[in-house]
N, C-alpha and C positions, 0 to 999 in steps of 0.2 A: 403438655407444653414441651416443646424441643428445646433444651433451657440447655446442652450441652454442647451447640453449636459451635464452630470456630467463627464469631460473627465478625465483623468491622465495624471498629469505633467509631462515630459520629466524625470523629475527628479525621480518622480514615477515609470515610467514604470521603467526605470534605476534598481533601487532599487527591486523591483520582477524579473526584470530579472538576475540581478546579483545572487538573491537569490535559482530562479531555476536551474540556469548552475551548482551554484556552489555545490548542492547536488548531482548532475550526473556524476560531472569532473570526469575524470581519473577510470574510473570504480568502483566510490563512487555508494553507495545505500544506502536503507533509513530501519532501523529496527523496525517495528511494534509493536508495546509495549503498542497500546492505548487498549487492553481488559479492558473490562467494568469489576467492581467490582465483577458481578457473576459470568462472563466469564471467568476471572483471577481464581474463587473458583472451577470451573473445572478441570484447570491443577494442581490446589493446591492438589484438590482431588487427581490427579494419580497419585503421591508422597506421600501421606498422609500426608499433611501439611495441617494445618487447615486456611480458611479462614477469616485471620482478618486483620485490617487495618497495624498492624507493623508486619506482614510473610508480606504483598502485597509490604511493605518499603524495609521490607529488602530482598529481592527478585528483585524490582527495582534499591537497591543502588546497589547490584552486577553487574548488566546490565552494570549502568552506571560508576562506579569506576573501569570498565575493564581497561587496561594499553592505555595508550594515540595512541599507535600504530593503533588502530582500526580505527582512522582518518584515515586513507589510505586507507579503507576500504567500512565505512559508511560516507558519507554526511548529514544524518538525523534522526533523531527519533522522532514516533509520539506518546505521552504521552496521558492517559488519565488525566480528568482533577484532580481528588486527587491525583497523579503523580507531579504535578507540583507545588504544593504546599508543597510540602513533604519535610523532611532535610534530610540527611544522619546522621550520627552518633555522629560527629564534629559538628554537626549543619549548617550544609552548605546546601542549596538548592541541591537539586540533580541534580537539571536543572544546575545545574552551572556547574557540573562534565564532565557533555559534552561539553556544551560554550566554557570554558576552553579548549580543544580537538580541537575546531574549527568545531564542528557536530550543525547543526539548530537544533530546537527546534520547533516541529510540533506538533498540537494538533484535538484531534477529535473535532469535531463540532456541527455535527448531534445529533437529539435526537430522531433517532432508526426509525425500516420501521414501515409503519400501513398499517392495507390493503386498497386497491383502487375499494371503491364499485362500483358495476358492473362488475366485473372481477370476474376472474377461479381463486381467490385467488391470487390476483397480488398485488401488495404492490407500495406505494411511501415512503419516507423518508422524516418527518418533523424535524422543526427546525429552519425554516425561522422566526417566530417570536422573535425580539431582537434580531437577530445576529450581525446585526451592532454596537451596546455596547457591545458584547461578545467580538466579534473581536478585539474593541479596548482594552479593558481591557485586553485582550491573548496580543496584539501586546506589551504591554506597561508590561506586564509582562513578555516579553522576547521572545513571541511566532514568529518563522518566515513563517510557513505556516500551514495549514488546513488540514483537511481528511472530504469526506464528500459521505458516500458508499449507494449506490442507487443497490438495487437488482432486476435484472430480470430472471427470470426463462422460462427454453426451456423445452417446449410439444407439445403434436401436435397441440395444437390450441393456444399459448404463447411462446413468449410475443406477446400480442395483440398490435396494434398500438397507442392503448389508454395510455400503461404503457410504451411504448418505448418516447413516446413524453409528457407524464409527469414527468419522470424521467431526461431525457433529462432535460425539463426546469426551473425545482428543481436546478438540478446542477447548470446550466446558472446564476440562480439566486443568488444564494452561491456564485458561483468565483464571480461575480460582487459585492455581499456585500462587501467578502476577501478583493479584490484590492482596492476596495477603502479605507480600513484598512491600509494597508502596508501588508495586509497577501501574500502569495503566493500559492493559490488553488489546492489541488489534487484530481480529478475532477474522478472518482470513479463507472464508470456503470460496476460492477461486476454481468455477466450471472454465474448461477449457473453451476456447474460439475452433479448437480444432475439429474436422467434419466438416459437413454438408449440409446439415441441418437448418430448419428455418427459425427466424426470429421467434416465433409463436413456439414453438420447442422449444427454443432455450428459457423462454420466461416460465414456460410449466416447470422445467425442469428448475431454474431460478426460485422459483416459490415453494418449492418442495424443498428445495437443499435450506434456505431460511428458516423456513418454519421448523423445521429438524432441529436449525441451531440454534433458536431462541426457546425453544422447548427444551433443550439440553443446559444453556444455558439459566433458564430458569431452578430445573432441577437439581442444578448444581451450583443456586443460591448466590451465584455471580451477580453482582450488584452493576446494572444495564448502566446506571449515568455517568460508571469510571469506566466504560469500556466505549470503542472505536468500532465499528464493521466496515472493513476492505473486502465489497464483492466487486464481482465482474461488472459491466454495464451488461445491459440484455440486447446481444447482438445475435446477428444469425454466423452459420458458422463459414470459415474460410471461403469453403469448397460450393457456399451456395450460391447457387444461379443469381436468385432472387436480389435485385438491390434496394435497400432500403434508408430510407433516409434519415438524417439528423435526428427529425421530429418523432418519427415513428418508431426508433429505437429511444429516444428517451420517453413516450409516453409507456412501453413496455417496459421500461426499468422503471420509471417512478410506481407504477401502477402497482410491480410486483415487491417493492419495499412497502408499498402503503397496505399491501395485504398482509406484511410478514412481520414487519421492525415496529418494535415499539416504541411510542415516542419518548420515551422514556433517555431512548440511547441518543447520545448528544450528535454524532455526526459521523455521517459515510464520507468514506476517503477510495474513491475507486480507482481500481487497478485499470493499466492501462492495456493490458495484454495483447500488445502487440501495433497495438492502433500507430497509423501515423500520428507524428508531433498534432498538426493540424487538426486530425478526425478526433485525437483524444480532447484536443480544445473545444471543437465545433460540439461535439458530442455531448461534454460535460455543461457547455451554456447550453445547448439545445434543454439540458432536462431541467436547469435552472428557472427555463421561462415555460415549464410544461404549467398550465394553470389547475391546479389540486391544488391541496390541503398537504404541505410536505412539514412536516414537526420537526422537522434535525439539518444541521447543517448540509448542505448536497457537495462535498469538494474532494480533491485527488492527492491518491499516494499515489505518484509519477515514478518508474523509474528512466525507461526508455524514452520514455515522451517526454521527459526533462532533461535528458543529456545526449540524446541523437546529435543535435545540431552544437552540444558545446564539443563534444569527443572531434566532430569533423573540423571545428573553429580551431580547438588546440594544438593536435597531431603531436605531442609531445613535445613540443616546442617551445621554453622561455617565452619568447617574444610575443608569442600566441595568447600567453594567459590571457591578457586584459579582454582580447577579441571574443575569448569564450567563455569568461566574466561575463560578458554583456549578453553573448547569445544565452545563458543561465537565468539573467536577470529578465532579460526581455520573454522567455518561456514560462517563466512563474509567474510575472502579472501577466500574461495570456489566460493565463490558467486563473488565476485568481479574481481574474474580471470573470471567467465562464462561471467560477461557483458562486458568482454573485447574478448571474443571468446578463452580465454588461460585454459582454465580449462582440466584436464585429472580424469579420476575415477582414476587411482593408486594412484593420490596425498592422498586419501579419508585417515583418522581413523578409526579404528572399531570402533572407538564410534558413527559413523555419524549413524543416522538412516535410513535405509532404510522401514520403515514401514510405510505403508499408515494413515494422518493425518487427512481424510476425516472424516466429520462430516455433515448427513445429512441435507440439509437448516439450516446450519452453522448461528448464530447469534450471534451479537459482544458483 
């Protein structure tokens, strides 16, 4: 009998699993807001808003002083960490502006890829050292669950088995710090869009990187119904000729979670990597109406495809707020009908973008 485990209390698990249901219910999603300070000085750029810590404030309080309605929408938001420290205008935490709303409060964790000598340029994600005082101190500051993003990249000779089952046990590693915080883990092997590759590639490759992570995940006795999985959709990659539709990338992603994810795990929340506003919409109702057997919630951790069209609505500008208020609100219930399989393009705005948000080997 393994009677020496670090196990979680009934009470524990309780508490992570209530926290995972509760950001998936009802075709809740979770809005991606943790860009890193340079990251953030990018989209600042395409506006011409200059990069500094109160445009990054007041560009976050908009996010989060949207009207309360957006609870029907979003279940959560992952801050970075000057994010959460931040006041609004009144002097109120910003974190509070969502609490408030009844939206969790998720925080990145990681500290960024490096590469994984001996590899074709293949990368792990460090971070493990002090996590478990980080976590506490996130928990105790309000924090309810994690981000923690592990990149793999498809070519003809990657991801090698070396980087699928290091990354793999990075993650493992992480939700088990999480949980025993009070965090609740979102568990994060994003395969790149970048390449030429076809759909049917990326899903093999999809279901080898899964299965890697719930095998790891298991052996490291992470408790699946407090934890989230943020994968890719199973798309083909940039550079491929080939086009493929709505449907036939969402029967290839549902296909390759029904072979991998247990139903155990309450809800995928996918990343939007790079997809237009619209394609990330179209794409996440397409797999809502794929007809299988799907046991867990199907919805999105948006970053770019939730704030393309608010960034372009605001421009930095007071007067803007409310206009890119609205474009914020009207993209989450876009979204939030797709995870429920109700979504129609006619509902769309002209303001949605439909223009490609790709960014080569994309980094946070």
């Amino acid at each position: 009998k393994m009677s020496n485990l670090t196990e979680l209390s009934d009470v524990q698990k309780k508490e992570l699993s209530d926290i995972a249901q509760n950001i998936v219910k009802g075709g809740r999603g979770i809005l991606a807001a943790d860009e890193s300070s340079g990251t953030m000085g990018k989209r600042l750029d395409m506006i011409k808003v200059e990069n500094i810590e109160e445009n990054r404030r007041q560009y976050r309080q908009l996010l989060m002083s949207t009207n309360a309605d957006i609870s029907e929408y979003l279940g959560g938001i992952i801050l970075f960490h000057e994010t959460l420290y931040q006041k609004d205008d009144n002097g109120k935490l910003l974190k509070d502006l969502m609490v408030e709303k009844g939206i969790a409060i998720g925080i990145k964790v990681d500290k960024g890829v490096v590469k994984l000598l001996g590899t074709k340029d293949e990368t792990t994600t460090q971070g493990l050292d002090g996590l478990g005082d980080r976590c506490a101190q996130y928990k105790a500051d309000g924090c309810d669950f994690a981000k923690w993003r592990c990149v793999l990249k498809i070519t003809d000779s990657t991801p090698s088995q070396l980087a699928i089952d290091e990354n793999a046990n990075v993650l493992a590693r992480y939700a088990s710090i999480c949980q025993q915080n009070g965090i609740v883990p979102i568990v994060e092997p994003e395969i790149l869009p970048d390449g030429n590759h076809t759909l049917e590639r990326c899903q093999e490759v999809t279901e080898k990187v899964l299965a890697a992570c719930y095998k790891a995940l298991n052996d490291h006795h992470v408790y699946l119904e407090g934890t989230l999985l943020k994968p890719n959709m199973v798309t083909a990659g940039h550079g491929c000729t080939v086009q493929y539709t709505p449907e036939q990338v969402a029967v290839a992603t549902v296909t390759a979670l029904r072979r991998t994810v247990p139903p155990a795990m309450p809800g995928v929340t996918f990343l939007s990597g790079g997809q237009s506003e619209t394609s990330a919409t179209a794409h996440l109702n397409a797999i809502n109406q794929v007809k299988a057997l799907k046991p867990w919630a199907l919805s999105f951790s948006y970053g770019r495809a939730l704030q393309a069209s608010v960034l372009k609505a605001w421009k930095g500008k007071p007067e803007n707020v409310a206009a890119a208020q609205d474009a914020l609100m009207h993209r989450a219930k876009m979204n939030s009908l797709a995870a429920m399989g109700k979504y129609e393009a006619s509902m769309e705005t002209s303001a949605a973008d439909a223009g490609s948000l790709h960014v080569a080997n994309h980094q946070y």
